[in-house]
Biopython code that builds the backbone (N, CA, C, O; Angstrom):
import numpy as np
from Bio.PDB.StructureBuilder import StructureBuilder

atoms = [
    (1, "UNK", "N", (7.828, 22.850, -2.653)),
    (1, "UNK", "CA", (8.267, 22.569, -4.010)),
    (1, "UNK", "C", (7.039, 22.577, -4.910)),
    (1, "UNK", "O", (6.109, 21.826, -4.617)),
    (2, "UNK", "N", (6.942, 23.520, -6.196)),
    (2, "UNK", "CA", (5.781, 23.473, -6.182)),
    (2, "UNK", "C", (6.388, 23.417, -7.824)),
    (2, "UNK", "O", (7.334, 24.008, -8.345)),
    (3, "UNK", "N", (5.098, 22.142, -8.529)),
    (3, "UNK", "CA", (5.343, 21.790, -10.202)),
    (3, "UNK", "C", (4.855, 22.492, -11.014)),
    (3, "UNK", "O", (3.727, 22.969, -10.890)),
    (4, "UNK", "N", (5.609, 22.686, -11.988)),
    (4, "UNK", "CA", (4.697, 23.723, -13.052)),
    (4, "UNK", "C", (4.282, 22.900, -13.753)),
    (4, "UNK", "O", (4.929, 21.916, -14.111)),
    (5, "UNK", "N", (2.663, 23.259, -14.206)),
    (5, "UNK", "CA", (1.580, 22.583, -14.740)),
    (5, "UNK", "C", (1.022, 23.728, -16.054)),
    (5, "UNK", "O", (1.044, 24.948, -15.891)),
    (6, "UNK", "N", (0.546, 23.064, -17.318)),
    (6, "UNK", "CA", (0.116, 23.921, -18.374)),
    (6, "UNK", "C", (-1.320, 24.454, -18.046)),
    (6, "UNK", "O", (-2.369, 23.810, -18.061)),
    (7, "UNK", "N", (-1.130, 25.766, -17.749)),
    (7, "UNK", "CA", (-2.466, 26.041, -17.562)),
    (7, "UNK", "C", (-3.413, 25.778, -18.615)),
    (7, "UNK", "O", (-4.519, 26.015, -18.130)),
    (8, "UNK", "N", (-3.517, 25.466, -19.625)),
    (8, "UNK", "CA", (-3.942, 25.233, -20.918)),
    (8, "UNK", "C", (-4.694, 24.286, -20.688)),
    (8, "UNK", "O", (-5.870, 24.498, -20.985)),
    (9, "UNK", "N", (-4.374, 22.959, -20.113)),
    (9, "UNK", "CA", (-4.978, 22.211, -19.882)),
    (9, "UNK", "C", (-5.646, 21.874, -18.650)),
    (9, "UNK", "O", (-5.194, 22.486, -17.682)),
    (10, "UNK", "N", (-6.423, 21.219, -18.449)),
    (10, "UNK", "CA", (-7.329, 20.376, -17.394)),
    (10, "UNK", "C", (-6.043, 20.284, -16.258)),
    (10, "UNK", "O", (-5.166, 19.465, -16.532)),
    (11, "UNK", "N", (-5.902, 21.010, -15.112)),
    (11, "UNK", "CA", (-5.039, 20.977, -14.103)),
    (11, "UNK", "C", (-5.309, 19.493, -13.478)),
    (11, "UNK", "O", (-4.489, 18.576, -13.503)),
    (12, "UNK", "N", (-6.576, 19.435, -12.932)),
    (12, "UNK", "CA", (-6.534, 18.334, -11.984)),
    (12, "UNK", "C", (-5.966, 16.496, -13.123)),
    (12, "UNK", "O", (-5.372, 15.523, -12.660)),
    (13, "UNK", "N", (-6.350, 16.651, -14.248)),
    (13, "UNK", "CA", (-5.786, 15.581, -14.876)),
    (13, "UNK", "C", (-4.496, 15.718, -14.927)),
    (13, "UNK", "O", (-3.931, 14.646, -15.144)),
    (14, "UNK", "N", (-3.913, 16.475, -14.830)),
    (14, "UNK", "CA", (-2.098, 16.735, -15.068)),
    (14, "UNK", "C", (-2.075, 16.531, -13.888)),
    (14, "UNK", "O", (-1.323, 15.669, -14.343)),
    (15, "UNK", "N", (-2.131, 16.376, -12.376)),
    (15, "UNK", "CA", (-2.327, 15.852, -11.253)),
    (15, "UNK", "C", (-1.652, 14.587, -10.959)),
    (15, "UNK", "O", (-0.638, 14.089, -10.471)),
    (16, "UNK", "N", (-3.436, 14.198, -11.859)),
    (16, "UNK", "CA", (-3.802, 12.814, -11.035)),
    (16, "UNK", "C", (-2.851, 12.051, -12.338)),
    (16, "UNK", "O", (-2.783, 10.861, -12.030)),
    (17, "UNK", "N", (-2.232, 12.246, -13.433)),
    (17, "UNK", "CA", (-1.507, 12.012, -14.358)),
    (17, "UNK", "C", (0.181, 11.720, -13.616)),
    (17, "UNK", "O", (0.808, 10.705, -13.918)),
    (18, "UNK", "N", (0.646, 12.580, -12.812)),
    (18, "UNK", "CA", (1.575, 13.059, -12.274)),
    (18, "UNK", "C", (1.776, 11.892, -11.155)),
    (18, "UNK", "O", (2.784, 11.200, -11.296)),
    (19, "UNK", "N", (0.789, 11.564, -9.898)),
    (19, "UNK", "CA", (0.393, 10.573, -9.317)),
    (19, "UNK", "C", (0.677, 9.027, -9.810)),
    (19, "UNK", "O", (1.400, 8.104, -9.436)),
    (20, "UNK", "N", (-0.313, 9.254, -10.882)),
    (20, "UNK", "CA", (-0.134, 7.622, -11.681)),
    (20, "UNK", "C", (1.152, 7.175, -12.321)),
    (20, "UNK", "O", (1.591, 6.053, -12.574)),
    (21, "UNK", "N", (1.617, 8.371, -12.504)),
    (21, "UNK", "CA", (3.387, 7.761, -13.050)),
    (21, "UNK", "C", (3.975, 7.746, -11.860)),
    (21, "UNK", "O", (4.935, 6.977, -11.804)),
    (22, "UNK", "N", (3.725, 8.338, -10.879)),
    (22, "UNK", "CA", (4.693, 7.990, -9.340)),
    (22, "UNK", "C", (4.210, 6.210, -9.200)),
    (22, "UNK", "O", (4.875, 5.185, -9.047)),
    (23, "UNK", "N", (3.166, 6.402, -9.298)),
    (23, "UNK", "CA", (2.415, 4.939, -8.934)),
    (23, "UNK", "C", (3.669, 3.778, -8.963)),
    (23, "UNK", "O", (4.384, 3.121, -8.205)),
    (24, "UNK", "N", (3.254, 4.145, -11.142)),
    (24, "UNK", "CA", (3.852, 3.562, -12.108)),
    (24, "UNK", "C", (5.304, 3.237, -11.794)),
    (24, "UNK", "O", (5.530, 2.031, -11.687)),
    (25, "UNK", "N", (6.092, 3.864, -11.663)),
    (25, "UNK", "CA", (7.611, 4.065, -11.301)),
    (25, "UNK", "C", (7.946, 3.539, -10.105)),
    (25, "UNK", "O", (9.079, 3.375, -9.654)),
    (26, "UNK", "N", (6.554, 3.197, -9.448)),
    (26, "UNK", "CA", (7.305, 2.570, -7.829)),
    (26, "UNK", "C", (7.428, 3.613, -7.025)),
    (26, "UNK", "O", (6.959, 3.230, -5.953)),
    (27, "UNK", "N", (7.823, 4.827, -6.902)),
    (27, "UNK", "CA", (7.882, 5.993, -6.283)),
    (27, "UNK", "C", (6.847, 5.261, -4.982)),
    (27, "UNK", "O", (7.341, 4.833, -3.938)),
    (28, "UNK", "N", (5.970, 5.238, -5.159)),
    (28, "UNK", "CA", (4.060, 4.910, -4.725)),
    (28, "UNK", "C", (4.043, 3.474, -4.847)),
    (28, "UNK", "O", (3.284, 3.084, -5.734)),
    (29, "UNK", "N", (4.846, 2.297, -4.023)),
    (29, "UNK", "CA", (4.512, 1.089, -4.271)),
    (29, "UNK", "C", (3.253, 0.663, -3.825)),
    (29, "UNK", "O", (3.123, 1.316, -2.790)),
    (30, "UNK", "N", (2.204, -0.046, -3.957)),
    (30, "UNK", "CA", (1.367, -0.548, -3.399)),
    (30, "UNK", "C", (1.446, -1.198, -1.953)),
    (30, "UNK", "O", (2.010, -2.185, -1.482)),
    (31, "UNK", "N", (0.307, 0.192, -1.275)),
    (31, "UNK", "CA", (-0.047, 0.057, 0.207)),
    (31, "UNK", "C", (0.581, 1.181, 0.702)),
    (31, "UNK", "O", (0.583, 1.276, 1.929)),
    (32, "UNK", "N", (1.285, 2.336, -0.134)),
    (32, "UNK", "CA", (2.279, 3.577, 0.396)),
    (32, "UNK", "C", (0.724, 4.670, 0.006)),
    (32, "UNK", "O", (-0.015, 4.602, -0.977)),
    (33, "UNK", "N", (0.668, 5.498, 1.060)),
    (33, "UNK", "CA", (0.428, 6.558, 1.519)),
    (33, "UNK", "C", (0.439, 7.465, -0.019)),
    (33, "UNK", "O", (1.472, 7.448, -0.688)),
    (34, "UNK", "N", (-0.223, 7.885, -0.282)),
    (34, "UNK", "CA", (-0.287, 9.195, -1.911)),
    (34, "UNK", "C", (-0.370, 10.736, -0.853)),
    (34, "UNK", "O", (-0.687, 10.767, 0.336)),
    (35, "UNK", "N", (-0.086, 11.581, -1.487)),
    (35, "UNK", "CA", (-0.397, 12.540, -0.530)),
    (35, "UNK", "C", (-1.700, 13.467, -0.424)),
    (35, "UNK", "O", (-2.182, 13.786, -1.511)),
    (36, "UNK", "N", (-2.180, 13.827, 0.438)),
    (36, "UNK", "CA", (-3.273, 14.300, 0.974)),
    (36, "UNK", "C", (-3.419, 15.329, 0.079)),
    (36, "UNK", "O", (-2.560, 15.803, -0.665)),
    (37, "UNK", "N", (-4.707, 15.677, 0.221)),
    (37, "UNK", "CA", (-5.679, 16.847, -0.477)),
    (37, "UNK", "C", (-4.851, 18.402, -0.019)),
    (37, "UNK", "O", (-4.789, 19.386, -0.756)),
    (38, "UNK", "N", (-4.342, 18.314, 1.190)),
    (38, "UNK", "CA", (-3.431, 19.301, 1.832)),
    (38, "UNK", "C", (-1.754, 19.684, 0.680)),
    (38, "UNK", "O", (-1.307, 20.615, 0.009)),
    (39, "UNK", "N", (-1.351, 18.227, 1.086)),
    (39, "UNK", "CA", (-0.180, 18.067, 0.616)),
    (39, "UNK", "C", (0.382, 18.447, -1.165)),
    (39, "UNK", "O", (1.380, 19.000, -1.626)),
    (40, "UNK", "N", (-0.960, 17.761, -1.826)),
    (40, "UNK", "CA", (-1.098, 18.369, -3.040)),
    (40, "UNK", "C", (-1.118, 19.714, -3.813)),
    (40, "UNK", "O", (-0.781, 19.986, -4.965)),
    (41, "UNK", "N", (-1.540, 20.340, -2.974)),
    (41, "UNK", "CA", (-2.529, 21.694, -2.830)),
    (41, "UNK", "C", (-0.828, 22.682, -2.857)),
    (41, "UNK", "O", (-0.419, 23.633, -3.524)),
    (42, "UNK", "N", (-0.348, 21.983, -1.959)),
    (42, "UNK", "CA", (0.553, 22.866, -2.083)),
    (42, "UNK", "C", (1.748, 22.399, -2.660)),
    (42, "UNK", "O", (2.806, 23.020, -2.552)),
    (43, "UNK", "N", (1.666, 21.627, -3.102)),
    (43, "UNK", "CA", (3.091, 21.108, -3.985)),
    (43, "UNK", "C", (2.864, 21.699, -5.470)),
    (43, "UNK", "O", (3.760, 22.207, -6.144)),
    (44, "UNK", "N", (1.607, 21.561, -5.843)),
    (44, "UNK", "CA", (1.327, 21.806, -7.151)),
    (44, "UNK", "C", (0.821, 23.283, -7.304)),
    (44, "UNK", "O", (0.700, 23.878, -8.375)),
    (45, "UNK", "N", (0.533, 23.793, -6.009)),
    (45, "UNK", "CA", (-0.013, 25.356, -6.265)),
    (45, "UNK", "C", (-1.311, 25.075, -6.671)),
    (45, "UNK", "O", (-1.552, 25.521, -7.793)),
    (46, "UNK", "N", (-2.112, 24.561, -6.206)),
    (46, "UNK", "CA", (-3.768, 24.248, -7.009)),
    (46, "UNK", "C", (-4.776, 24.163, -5.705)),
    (46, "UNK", "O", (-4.437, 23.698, -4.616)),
    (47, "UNK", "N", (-5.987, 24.659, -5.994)),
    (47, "UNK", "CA", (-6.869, 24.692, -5.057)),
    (47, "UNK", "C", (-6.947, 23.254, -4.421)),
    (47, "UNK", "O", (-6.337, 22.278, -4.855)),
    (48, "UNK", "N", (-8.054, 23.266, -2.980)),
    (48, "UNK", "CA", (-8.347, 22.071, -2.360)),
    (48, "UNK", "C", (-9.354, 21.033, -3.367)),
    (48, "UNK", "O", (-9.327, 19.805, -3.448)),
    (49, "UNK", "N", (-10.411, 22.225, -4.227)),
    (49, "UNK", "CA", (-11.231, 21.124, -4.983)),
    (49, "UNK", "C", (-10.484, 20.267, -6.071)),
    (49, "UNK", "O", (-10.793, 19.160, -6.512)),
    (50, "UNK", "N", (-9.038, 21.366, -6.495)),
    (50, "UNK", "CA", (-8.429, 20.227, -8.016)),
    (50, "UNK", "C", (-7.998, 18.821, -7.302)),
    (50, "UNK", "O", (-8.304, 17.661, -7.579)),
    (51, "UNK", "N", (-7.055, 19.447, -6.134)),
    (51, "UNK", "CA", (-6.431, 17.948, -5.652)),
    (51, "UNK", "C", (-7.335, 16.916, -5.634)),
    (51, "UNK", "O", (-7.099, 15.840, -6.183)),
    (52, "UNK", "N", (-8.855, 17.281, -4.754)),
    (52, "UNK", "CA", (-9.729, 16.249, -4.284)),
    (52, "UNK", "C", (-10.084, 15.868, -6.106)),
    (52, "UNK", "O", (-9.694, 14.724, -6.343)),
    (53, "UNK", "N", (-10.627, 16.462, -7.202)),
    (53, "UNK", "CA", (-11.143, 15.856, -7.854)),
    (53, "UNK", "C", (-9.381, 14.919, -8.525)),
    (53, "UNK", "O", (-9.545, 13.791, -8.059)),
    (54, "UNK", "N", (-8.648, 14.902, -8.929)),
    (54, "UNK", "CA", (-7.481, 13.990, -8.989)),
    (54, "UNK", "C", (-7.533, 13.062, -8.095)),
    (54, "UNK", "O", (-7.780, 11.888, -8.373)),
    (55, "UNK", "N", (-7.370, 13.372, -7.257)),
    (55, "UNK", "CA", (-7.600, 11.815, -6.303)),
    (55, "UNK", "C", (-9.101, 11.289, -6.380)),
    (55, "UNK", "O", (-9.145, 10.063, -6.275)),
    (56, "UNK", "N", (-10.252, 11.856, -6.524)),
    (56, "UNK", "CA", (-11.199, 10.659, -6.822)),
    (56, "UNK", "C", (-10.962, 10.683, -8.261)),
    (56, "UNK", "O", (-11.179, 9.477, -8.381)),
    (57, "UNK", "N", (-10.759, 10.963, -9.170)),
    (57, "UNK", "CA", (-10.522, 10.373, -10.348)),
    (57, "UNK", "C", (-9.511, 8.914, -10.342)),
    (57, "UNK", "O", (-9.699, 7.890, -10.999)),
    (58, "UNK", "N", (-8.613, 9.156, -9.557)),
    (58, "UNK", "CA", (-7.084, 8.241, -9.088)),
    (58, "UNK", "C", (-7.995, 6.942, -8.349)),
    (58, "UNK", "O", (-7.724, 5.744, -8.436)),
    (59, "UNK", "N", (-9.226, 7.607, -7.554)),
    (59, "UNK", "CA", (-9.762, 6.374, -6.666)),
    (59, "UNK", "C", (-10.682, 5.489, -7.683)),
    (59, "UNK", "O", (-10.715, 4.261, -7.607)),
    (60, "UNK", "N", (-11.605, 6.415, -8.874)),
    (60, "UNK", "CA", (-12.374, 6.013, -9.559)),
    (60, "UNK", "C", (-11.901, 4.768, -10.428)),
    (60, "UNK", "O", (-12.662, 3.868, -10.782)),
    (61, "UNK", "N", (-10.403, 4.840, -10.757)),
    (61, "UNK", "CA", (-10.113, 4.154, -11.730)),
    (61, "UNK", "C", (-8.970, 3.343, -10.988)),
    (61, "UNK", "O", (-7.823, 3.143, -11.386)),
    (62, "UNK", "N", (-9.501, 2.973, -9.942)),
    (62, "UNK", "CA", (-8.824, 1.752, -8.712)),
    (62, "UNK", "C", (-7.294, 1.913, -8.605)),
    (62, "UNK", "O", (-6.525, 0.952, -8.589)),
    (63, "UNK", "N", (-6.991, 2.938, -8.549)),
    (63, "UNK", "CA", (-5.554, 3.385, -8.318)),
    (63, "UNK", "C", (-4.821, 3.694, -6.857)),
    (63, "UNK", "O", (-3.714, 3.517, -6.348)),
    (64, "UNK", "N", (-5.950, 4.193, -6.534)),
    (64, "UNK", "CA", (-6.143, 4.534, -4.800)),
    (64, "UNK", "C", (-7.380, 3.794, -4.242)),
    (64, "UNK", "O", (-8.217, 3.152, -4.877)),
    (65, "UNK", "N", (-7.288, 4.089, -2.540)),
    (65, "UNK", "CA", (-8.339, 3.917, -2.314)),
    (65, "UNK", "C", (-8.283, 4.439, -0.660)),
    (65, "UNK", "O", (-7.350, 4.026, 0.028)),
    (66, "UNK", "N", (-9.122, 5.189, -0.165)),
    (66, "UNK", "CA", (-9.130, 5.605, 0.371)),
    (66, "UNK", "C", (-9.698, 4.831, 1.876)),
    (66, "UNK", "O", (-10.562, 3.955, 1.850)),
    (67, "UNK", "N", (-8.939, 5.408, 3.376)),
    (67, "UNK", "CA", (-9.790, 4.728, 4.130)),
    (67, "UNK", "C", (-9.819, 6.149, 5.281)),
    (67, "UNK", "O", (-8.781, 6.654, 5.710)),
    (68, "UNK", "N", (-11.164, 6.617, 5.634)),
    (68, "UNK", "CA", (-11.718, 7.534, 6.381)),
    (68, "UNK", "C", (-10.405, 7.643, 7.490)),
    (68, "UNK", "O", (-9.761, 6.753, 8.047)),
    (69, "UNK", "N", (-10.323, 8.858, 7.541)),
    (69, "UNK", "CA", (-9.251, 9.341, 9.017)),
    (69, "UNK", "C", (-7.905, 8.848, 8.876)),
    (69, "UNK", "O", (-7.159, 8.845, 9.854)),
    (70, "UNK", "N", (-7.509, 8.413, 7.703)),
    (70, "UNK", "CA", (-6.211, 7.465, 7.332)),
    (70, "UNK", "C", (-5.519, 8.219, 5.916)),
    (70, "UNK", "O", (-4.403, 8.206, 5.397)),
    (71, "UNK", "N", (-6.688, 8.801, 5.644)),
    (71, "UNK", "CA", (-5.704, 9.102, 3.720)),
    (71, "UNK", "C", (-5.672, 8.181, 2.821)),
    (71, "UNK", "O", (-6.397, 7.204, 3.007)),
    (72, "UNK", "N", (-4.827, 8.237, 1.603)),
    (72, "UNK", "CA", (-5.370, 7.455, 0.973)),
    (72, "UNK", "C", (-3.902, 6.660, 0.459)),
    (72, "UNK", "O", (-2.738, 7.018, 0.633)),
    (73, "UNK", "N", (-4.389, 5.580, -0.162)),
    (73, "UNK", "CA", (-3.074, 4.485, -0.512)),
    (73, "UNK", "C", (-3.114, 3.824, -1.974)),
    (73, "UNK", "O", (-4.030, 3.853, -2.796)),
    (74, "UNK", "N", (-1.878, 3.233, -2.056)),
    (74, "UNK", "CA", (-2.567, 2.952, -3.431)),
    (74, "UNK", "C", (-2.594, 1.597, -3.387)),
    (74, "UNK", "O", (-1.907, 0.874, -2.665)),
    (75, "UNK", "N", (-3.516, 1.237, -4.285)),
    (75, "UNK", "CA", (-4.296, -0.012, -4.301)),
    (75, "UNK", "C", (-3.644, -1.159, -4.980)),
    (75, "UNK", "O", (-2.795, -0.998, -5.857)),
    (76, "UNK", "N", (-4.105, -2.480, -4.508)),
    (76, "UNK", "CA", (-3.675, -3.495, -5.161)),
    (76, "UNK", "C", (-3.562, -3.312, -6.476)),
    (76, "UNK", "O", (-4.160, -2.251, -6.654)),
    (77, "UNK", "N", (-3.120, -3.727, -7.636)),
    (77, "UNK", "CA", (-3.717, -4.008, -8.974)),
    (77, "UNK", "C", (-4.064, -5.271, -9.079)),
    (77, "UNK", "O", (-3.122, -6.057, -8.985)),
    (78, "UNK", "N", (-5.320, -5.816, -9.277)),
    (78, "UNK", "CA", (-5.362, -6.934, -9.817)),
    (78, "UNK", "C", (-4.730, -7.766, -10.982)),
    (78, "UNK", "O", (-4.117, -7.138, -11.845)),
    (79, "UNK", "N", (-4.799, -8.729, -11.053)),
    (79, "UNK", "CA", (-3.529, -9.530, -12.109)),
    (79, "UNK", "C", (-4.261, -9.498, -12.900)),
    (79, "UNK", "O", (-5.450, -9.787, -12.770)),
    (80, "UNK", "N", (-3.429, -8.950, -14.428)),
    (80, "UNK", "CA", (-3.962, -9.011, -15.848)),
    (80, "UNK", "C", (-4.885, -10.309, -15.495)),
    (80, "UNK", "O", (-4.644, -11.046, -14.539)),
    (81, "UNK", "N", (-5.924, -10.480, -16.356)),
    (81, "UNK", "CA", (-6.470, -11.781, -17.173)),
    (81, "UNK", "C", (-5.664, -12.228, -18.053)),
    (81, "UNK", "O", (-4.701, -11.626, -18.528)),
    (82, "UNK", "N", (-6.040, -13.330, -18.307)),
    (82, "UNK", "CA", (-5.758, -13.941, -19.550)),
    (82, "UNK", "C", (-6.945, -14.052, -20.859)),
    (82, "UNK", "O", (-6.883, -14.364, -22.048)),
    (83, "UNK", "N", (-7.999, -13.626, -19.952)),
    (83, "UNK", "CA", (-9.215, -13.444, -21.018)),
    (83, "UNK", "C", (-10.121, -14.717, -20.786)),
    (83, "UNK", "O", (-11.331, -14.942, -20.763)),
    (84, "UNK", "N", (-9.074, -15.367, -20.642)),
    (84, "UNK", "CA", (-9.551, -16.990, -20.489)),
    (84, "UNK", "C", (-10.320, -17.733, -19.308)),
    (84, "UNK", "O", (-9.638, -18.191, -18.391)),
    (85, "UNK", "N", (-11.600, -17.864, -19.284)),
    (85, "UNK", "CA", (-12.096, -18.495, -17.604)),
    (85, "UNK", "C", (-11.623, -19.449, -17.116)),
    (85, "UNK", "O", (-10.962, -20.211, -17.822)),
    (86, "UNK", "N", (-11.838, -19.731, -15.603)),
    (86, "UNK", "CA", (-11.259, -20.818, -14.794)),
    (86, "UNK", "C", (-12.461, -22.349, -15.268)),
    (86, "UNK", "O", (-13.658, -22.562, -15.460)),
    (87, "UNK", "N", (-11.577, -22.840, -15.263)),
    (87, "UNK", "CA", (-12.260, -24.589, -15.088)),
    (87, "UNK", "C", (-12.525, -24.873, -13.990)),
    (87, "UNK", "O", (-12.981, -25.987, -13.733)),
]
sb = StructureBuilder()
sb.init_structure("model")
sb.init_model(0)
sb.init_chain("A")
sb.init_seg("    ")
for serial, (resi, resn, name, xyz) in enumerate(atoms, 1):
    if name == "N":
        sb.init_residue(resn, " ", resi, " ")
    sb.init_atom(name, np.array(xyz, "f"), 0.0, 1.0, " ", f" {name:<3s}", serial, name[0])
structure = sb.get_structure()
């Protein structure tokens, strides 16, 4: 199944864009499996380097996180602040 993407723009951000609303939506609950550099590649029709740079962009901005020989998952979110420090 493969998504059509605007070539116009930055492919791997329409990606890792694509990802983060799965996230977002629950699709991808936290601690579920995102799909591989493989898996991407061919869903979206895009080389091995776009997928990988989407997913470290996805890892950069604590969305994923990856663990060697495992793939990658998505990450806790930490709880908003309140801005406010602890006593």
């Amino acid at each position: 199944m493969s998504t059509e993407l605007d070539r116009t723009r930055p492919v791997w951000r329409q990606v890792a864009a694509a990802i983060e609303a799965r996230i977002a939506s629950g699709e991808y609950p936290v601690g579920a499996r995102v799909p591989s550099v493989v898996e991407l590649s061919a869903e979206f029709g895009i080389a091995a380097s776009t997928a990988q740079k989407a997913l470290a962009h996805l890892k950069a901005e604590g969305l994923i996180r990856a663990e060697v020989g495992l793939g990658s998952f998505v990450a806790e979110r930490p709880a908003p602040s309140s801005g406010q420090g602890e006593a």
